[in-house]
C-alpha positions as CSV (number, residue, x, y, z in Angstrom):
1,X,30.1,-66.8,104.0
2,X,27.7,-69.2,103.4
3,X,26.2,-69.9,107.2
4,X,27.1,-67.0,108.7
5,X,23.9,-65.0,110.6
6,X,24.9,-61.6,109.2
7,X,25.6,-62.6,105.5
8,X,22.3,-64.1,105.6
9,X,20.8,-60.6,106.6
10,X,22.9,-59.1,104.5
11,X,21.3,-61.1,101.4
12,X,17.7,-60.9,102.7
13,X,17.4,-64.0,103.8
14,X,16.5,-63.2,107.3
15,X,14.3,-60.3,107.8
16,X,15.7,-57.4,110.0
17,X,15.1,-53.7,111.3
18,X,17.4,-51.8,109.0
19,X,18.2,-48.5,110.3
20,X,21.3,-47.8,107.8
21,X,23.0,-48.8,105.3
22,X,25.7,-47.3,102.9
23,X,28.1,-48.7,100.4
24,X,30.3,-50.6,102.5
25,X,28.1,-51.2,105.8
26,X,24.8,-51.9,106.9
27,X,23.4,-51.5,110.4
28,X,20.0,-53.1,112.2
29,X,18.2,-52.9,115.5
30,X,19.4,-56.0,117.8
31,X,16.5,-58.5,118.6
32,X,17.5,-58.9,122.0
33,X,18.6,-55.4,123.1
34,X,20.7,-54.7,125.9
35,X,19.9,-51.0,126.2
36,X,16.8,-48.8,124.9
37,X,18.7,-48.3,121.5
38,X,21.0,-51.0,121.0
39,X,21.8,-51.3,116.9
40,X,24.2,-53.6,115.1
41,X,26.5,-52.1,112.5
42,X,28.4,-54.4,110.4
43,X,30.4,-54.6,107.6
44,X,29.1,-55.7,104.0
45,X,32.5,-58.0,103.2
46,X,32.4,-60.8,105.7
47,X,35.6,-60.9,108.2
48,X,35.0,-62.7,111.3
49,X,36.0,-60.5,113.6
50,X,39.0,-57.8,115.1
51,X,41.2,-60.6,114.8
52,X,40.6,-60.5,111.2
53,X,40.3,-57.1,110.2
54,X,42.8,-57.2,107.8
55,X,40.6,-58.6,105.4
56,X,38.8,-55.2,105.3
57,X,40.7,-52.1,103.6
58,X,41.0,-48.7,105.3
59,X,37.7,-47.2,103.5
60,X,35.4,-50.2,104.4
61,X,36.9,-50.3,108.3
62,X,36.7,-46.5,108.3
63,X,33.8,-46.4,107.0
64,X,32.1,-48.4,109.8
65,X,33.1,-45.8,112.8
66,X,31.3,-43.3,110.7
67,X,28.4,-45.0,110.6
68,X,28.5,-45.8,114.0
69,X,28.5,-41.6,114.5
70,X,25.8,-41.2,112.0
71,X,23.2,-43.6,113.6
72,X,24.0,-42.0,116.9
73,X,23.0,-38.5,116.0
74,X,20.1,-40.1,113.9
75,X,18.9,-41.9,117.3
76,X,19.5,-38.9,119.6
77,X,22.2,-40.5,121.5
78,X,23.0,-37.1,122.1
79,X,23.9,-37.6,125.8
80,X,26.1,-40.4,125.2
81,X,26.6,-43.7,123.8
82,X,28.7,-46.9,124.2
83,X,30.5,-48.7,121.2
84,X,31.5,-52.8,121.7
85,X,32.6,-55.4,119.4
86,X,33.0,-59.1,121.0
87,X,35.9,-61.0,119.4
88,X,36.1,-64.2,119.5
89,X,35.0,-66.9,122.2
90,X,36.2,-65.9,125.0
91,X,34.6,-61.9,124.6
92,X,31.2,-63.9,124.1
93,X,31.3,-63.4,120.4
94,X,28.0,-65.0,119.3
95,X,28.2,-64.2,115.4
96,X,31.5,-64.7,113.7
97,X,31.0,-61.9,111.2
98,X,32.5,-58.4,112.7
99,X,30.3,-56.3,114.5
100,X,29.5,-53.4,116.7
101,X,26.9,-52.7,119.2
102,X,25.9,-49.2,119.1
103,X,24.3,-48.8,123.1
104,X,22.7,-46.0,124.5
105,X,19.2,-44.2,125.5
106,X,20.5,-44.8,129.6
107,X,23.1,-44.7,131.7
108,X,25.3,-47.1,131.4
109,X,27.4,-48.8,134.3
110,X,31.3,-47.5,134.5
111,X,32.5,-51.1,134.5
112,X,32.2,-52.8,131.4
113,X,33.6,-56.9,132.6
């Protein structure tokens, strides 16, 4: 997608803290982070968002959860760890390219609205 924030990171276009990346996904510190560790994991194929995750197949989607568990154990999230993805405008969806926060490194609060 040609204006889309993420593809642009995703074609090194915009610089970014990479702290994975595999075949089908690729994940970066946020640069303005909710929590101590707070990491971005999205997919390489550009969907929008939940709404669209159709577009992705069942090893590209499936593939982003294990990530999300692989970065967590890399980042000693060993205590715990919260996983969000925003869709669309009314969740505060900033970036309309899928994504997941990856936050942890405190407690977090029990209610999430």
């Amino acid at each position: 997608m040609e204006n889309c924030l993420f593809c642009k990171i995703l074609a090194g276009e915009i610089p970014s803290s990479k702290v994975y990346e595999d075949e089908f996904v690729y994940a970066f510190r946020d640069i303005h982070p909710q929590a101590p560790t707070h990491i971005l994991v999205i997919p390489k194929k550009h969907v929008a968002s939940m709404a669209e995750v159709d577009g992705l197949n069942d090893l590209e989607l499936a593939s982003c959860l294990r990530a999300i568990r692989l970065i967590a154990k890399q980042e000693k999230l060993d205590s715990g760890f919260r996983v969000v993805s925003n869709c669309g405008p009314d969740a505060c969806q900033s970036v309309p390219h899928l994504h997941f926060h990856i936050l942890g490194g405190r407690s977090m609060e029990e209610t999430m609205a």
